[in-house]
C-alpha positions in Angstrom: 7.0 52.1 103.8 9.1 54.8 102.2 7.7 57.4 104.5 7.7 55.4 107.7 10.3 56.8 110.0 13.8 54.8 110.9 13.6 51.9 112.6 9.8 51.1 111.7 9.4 47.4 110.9 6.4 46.3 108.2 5.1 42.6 108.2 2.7 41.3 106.6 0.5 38.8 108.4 -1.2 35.8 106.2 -2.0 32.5 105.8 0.5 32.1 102.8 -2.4 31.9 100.4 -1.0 34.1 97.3 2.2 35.1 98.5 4.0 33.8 95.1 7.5 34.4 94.5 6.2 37.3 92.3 4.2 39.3 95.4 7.5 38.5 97.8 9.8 39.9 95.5 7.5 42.8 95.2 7.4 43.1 98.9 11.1 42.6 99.7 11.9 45.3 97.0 9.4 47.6 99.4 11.3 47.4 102.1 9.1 45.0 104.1 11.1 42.9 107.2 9.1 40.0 107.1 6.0 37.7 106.8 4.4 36.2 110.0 2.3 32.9 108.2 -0.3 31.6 110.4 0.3 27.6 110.8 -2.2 26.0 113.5 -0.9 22.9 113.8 2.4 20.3 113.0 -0.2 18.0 111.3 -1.3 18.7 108.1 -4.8 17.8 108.4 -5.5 19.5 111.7 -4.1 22.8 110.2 -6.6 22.3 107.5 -9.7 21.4 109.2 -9.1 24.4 111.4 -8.5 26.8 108.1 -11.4 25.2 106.2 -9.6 24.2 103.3 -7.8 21.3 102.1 -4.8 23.3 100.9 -4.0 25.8 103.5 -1.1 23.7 104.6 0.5 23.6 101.5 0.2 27.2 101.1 2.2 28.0 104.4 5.4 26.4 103.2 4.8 27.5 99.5 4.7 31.0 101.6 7.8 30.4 103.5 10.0 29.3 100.5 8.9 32.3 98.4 9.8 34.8 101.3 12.9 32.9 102.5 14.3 33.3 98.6 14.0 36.7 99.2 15.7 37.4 101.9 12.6 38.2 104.0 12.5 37.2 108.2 9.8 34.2 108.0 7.8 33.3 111.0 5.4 30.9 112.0 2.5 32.2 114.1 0.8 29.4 116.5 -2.5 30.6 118.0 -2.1 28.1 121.1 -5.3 26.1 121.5 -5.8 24.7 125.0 -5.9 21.1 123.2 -2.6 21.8 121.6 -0.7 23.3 124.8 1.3 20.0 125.6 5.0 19.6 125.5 5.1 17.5 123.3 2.9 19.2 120.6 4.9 22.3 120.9 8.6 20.6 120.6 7.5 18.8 117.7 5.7 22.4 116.2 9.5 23.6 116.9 11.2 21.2 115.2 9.0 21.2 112.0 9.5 25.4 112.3 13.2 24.5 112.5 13.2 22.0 109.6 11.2 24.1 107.5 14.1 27.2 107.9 11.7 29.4 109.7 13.7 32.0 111.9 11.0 32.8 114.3 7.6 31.1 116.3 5.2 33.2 117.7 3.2 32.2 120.2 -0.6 34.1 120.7 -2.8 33.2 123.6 -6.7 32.8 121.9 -8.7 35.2 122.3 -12.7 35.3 121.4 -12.7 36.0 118.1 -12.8 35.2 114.2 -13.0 31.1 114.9 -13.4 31.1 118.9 -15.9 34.1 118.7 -17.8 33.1 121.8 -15.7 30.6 122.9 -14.7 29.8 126.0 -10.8 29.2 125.1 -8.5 31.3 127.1 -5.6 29.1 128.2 -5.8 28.6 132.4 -2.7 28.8 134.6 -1.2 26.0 134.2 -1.1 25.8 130.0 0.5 29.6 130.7 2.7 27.8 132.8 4.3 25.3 130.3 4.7 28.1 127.3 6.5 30.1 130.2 9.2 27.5 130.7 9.2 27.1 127.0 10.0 30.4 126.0 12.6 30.8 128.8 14.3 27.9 127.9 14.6 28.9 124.2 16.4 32.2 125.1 18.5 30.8 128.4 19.2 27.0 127.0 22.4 26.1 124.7 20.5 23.5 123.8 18.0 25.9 122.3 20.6 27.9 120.2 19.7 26.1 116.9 16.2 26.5 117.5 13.8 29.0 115.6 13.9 31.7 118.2 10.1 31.9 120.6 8.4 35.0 120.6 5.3 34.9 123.4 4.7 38.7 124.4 1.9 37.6 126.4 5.0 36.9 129.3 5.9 40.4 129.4 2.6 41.5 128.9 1.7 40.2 131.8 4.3 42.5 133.9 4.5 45.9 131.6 1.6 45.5 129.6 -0.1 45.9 126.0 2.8 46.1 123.7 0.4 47.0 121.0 -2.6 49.5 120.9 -0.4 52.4 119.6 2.4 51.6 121.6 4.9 49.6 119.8 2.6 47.9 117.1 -0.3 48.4 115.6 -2.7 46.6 113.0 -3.7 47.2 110.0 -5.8 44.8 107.8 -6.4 43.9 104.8 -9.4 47.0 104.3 -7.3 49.4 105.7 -8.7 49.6 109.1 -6.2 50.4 111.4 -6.5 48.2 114.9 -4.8 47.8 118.4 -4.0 43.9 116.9 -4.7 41.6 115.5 -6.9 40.3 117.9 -8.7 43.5 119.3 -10.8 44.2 116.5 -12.1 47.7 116.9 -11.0 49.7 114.0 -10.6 53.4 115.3 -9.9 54.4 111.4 -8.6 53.4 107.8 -4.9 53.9 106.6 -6.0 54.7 102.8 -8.3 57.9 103.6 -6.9 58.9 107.3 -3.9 60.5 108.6 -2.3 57.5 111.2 -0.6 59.9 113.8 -4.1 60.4 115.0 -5.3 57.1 115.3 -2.1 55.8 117.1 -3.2 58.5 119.3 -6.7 57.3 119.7 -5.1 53.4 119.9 -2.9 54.6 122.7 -5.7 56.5 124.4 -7.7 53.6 124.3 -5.1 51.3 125.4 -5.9 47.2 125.8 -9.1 45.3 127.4 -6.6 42.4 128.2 -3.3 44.0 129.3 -3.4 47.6 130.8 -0.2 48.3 132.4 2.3 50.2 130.2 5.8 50.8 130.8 8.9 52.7 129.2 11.5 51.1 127.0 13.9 52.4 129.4 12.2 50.4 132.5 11.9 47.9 130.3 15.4 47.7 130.1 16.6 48.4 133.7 14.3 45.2 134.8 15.8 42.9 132.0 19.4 44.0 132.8 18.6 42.9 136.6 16.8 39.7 135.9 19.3 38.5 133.4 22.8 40.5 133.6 23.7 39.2 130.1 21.2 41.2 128.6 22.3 43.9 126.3 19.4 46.3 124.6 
């Protein structure tokens, strides 16, 4: 982190298994922004089954406290299963974000791998639908002001692009192996033995299977500012 240029945000993505107070301060001392903690589900049980262990849940808000005491952005990151795209699953996944002091949810669209390797899971039109209208009315809505805020790039990925693959993210895992994200899961090198500038090269050169379009910040910028004249980069 101490050689990462200005303006470069680290976060470490986990389940919240192991991130003690001890690791977060250790983190938070690095410089790290934040921790994105996987949670599948509102209901305890369902987030276990899914994780295959009986205290996965536990370990998320364990996770959350420990980060949260240090001052660290914490996040809940919903992949969002086609069974668990209702409104009503996702208000009440809000409000537990919301009591549990989380600042952000981020929403992912499956894709085929890890669990859903083979799977036929991507959401259809009309699930895409209701977490569009969802994560509008978080950032339009007063009602929504007291709300953790909704991050779902997949709605401007859908206009611009990949935001990741070299772009404005990349992902690194836990052996080093540097990947477009989290869910495209072909390592073009490791972080411990290679040089990165390289492989964001080869990332960017690559680009994304599911989003291919890429824009600048700057057009970026010029659509929000005429879409929504509050908006202020």
């Amino acid at each position: 982190m101490e050689s990462a240029r200005p303006g470069t945000d680290f976060w470490v993505l986990t389940s919240g298994f192991g991130l003690t107070a001890e690791k977060a301060a250790r983190l938070a001392k690095a410089g790290l922004a934040g921790v994105v903690i996987s949670l599948d589900h509102f209901e305890a049980q369902a987030h276990n089954v899914f994780r295959h262990h009986e205290d996965s849940y536990r370990w998320v808000f364990e996770a959350a406290q420990n980060a949260s005491q240090e001052g660290l952005v914490v996040a809940f990151s919903l992949c969002a299963a086609r069974s668990f795209v209702t409104s009503q699953n996702l208000r009440r996944y809000l409000d537990l974000a919301k009591r549990s002091g989380v600042m952000m949810v981020r929403i992912l669209e499956p894709r085929t791998v890890g669990h859903y390797r083979g799977c036929d899971i991507e959401l259809d039109e009309a699930r895409i639908a209701l977490l569009t209208r969802l994560y509008l009315t978080n950032i339009h809505a007063p009602s929504h002001l007291t709300m953790p805020i909704i991050e779902y790039s997949g709605y401007y990925q859908r206009h611009y692009g990949c935001f990741a693959a070299g772009d404005r993210s990349l992902y690194i895992d836990s052996r080093g192996d540097v990947h477009a994200c989290p869910f495209c899961q072909n390592p073009v090198g490791n972080a411990l033995r290679d040089p990165l500038p390289p492989l964001v090269l080869k990332l960017q050169e690559i680009g994304c299977h599911k989003f291919k379009y890429r824009i600048s910040d700057a057009e970026i910028s010029e659509h929000m500012q005429a879409v929504y004249p509050e908006y202020r980069q």
